[in-house]
C-alpha positions in Angstrom: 9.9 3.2 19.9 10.3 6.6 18.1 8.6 7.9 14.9 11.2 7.6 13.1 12.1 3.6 14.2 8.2 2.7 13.2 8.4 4.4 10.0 11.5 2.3 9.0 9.7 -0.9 10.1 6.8 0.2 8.2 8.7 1.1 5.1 10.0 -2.8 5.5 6.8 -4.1 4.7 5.5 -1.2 2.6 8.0 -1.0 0.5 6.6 1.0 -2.5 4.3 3.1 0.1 4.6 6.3 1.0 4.3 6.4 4.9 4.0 9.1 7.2 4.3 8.7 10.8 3.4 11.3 13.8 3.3 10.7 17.5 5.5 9.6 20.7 4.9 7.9 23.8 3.8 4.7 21.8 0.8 6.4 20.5 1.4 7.1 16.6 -1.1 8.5 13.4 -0.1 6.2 10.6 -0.4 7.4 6.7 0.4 4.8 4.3 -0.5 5.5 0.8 0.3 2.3 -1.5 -1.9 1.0 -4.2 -1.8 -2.5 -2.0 -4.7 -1.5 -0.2 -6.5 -1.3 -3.6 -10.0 -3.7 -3.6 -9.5 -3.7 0.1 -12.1 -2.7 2.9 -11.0 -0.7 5.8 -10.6 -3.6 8.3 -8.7 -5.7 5.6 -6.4 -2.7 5.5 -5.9 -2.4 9.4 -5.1 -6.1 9.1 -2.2 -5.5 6.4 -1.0 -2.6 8.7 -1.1 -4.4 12.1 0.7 -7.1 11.1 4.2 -5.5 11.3 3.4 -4.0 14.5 1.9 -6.9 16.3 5.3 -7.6 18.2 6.0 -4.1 18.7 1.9 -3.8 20.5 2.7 -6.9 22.9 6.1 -5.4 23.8 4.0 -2.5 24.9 6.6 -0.5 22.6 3.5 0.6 20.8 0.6 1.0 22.2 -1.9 3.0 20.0 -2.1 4.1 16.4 -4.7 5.7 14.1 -3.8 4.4 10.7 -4.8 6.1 7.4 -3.9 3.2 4.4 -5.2 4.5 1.2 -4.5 4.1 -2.4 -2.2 6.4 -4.2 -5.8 7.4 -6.1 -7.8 8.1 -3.0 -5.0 10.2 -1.6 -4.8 12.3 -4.6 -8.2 12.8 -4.2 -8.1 13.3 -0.1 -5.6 15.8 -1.0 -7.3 17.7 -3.8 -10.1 18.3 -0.8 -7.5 19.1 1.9 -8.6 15.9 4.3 
């Protein structure tokens, strides 16, 4: 699995999210900005996240990620302080 293959399955189920996706070799950094996560603690947002990748982990097709889901507020405000 590429970047660009795990970006369209996570556009799928983020469909109003921005997402950004880096990495190869099935090791990936995740950005997905969608005001979803909103009310959410970090774990409940990995959970969201993993979900569409859970097939894609036990294939081995994907084997690590570092995911980054925030709200479209919290990004505005990452971004104002260059994080």
């Amino acid at each position: 699995m590429n970047s660009e293959q795990l970006t369209e399955v996570l556009k799928t189920a983020f469909p109003e999210a921005e997402v950004v996706v880096s990495g190869q070799a099935g090791k990936f950094d995740l950005r997905i900005v969608d005001d979803k996560f909103e009310g959410k603690r970090t774990v409940g947002r990995q959970q969201l996240v993993y979900a569409p990748l859970n097939e894609y982990i036990a294939s081995g097709a994907v084997h690590a990620v570092t995911i980054r889901a925030m709200t479209k507020e919290e990004w505005r405000k990452a971004s104002l302080f260059g994080a």
